[in-house]
N, C-alpha and C positions, 0 to 999 in steps of 0.2 A: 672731718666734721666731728666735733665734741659732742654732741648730743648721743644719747645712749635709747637703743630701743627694743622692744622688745615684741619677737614675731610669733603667734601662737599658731598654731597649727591644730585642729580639732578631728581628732580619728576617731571612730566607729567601723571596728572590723573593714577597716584599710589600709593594710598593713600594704601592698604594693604599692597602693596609690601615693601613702604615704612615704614611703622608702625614695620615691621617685621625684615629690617632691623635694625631701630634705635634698638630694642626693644635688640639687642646682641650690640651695638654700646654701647649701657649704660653701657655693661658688662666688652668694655674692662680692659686692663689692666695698660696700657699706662697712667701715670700719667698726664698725661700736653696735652691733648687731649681736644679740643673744635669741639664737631660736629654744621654743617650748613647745613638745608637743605635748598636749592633753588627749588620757586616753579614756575614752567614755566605758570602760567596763569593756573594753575587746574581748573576743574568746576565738581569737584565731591566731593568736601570738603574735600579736602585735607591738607588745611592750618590751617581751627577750627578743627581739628580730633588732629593733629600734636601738633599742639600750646596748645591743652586738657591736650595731655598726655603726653608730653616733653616741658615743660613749659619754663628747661632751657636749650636746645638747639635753638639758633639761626634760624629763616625763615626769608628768603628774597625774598618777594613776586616780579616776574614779572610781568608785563603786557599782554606777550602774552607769545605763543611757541617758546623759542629762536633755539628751537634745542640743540644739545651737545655743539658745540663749542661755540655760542654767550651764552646761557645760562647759561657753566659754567666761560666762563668769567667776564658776569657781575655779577655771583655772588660773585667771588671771588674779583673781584674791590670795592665789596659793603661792605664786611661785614665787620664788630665792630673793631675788632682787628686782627693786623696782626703776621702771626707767622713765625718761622724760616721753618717749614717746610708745605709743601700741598700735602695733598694724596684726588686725584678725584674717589670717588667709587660710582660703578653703587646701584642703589636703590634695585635691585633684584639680591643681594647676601646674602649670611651667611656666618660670617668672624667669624673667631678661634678670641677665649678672647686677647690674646697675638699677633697678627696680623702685629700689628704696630711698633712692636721693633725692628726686624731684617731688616724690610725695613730702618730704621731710621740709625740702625751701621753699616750697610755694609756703606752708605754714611757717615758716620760720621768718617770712618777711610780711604776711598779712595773721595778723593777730585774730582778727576777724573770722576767721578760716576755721572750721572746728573739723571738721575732715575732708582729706583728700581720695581722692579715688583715680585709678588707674584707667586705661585705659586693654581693656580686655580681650582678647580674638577666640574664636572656637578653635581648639586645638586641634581638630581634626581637617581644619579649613584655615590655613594660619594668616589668609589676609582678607576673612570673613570677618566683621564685627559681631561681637557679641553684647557689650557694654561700652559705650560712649557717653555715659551719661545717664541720668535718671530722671524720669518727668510723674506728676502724681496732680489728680485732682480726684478726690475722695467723694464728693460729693457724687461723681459718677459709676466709682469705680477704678477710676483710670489708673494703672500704676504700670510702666513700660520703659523698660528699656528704650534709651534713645541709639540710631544706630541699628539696633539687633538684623541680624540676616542680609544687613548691605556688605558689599564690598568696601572694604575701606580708600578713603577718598580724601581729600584735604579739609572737609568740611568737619571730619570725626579729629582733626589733627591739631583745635584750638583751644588753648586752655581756658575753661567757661565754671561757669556759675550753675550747676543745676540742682533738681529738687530733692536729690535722695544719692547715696553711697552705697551700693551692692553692697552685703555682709561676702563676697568671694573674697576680695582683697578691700579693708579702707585701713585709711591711717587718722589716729586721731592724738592730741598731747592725751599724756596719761591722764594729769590732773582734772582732763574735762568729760573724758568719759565716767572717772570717778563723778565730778562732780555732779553730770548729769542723770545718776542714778544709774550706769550701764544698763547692760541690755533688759528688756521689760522680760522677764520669764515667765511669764502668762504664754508667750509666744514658743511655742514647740520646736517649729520648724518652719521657714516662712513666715513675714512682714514684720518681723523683729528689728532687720536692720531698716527698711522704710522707717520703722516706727521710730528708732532711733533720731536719725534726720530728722524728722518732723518737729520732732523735740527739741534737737537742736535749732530748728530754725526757729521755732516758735519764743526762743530766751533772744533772737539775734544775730544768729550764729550761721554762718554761709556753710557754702557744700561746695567743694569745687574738682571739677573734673581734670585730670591733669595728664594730658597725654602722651608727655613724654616719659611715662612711668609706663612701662608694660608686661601683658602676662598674657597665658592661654590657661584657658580651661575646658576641660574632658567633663562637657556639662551634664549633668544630675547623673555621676557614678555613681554617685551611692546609694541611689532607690531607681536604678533601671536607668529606662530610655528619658530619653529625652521630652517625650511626649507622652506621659503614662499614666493612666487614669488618676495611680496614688500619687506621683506628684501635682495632679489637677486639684486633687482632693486638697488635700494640703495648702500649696498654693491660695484656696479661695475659702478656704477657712481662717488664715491669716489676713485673708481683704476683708471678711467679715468685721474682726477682730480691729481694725483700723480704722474701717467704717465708724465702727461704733463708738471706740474710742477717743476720736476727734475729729468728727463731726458734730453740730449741733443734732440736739436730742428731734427738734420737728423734724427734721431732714433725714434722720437714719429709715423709717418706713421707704419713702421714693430714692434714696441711694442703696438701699441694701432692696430693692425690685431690680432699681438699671445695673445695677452690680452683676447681678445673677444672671440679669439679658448678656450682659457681653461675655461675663464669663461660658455662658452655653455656648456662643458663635465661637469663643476660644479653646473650647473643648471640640466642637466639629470641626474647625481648620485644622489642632493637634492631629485628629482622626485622620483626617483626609487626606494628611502627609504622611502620617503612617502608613499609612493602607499601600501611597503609592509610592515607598521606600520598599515595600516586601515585595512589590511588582518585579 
């Protein structure tokens, strides 16, 4: 395959996490693959660890902590060379050798298609779903992983149309993420890439899940557990920001009340599992 892409990798003092990804990034299969990893102001050596042992993968050091969305922006405005295609994966995955093909032809044969997404498993549970899909209806609240915490089945195994592409792994042509103004950097950490999609849908632009593309992720390394206040925090600061954004303005008061209702029931489930994980 001629098509040229380009995979970013985004560290914040993760230097093993990252080491460990590149270390199956080298493996894949994907001919015309250039990985970059962007490094948010590390201060754990991250960048001489990096630059040791992937001598020829591209680092573009920042200055500070941009967060997800300025961070992967300016790395993506920075580096070397430009490709026809960008796929943004998180630094704490393990990606199957072959990953990157079937993200690439599903769009390569529907024009329509403005990004693919993988299909996801918890890495600690490798035939647990984590991501199958993205479903969103703002007006409630609603933004959910499809799939998440089922055992994988035939039903997570179809390649479908849905509402949103996790920022873990998506792929998108270059020119359209240019196009579409990349990621909104109002967004810190969380609902950036919803926001994304939405955008894209909102020009025309489909979302498709593709499951023959696969990865695991070692979920929320990088601010603790899995279930932790500050990622709660976060997390529904980002649905605020969503809400508000595109939704009609009468509507943001009763969506950002039911907002807040479920995200509390989501915050005492998080709890309740935790509680009974230290048992």
């Amino acid at each position: 395959m001629d098509k040229s892409v380009n995979i970013f990798v985004l560290n914040w003092n993760g230097k093993d996490l990252t080491i460990d990804c590149l270390n199956l990034l080298k493996k894949i299969t994907y001919p015309n693959a250039h990985v970059v990893v962007i490094d948010n102001g590390s201060t754990d050596g991250s960048v001489d660890a990096i630059s040791n042992q992937y001598p020829d993968f591209e680092i573009i050091e920042l200055q500070g902590n941009y967060g997800f969305s300025r961070g992967n922006n300016a790395g993506f405005k920075s580096v070397k060379h430009k490709s026809d295609y960008t796929i943004f994966l998180n630094n704490d995955t393990i990606v199957d050798s072959n990953f990157v093909e079937p993200l690439i032809n599903e769009m390569e044969v529907n024009s329509s298609i403005k990004q693919s997404a993988p299909k996801i498993y918890y890495a600690d549970q490798r035939d647990l779903i984590w991501f199958a899909g993205g479903k969103i209806s703002l007006w409630n609240g609603y933004i959910r992983h499809i799939g998440i915490r089922k055992k994988d089945s035939p039903l997570f195994s179809k390649l479908s149309e849905i509402d949103y592409a996790t920022g873990c792994c998506v792929c998108m042509r270059t020119e359209d993420f240019e196009s579409i103004g990349m990621f909104d950097e109002s967004f810190f950490m969380y609902g950036e890439d919803v926001d994304l999609s939405v955008r894209f849908r909102k020009q025309g632009g489909q979302i498709f899940f593709v499951p023959e593309s696969i990865i695991w992720h070692k979920v929320s390394s990088s601010i603790g557990t899995q279930f932790s206040i500050k990622k709660w925090k976060r997390k529904n600061i980002g649905k605020m920001k969503l809400i508000t954004k595109h939704i009609k303005p009468y509507q943001i008061p009763f969506s950002l009340a039911l907002a807040m209702f479920f995200s509390l029931l989501e915050l005492i489930f998080s709890f309740t599992i935790s509680l009974n994980k230290k048992k």
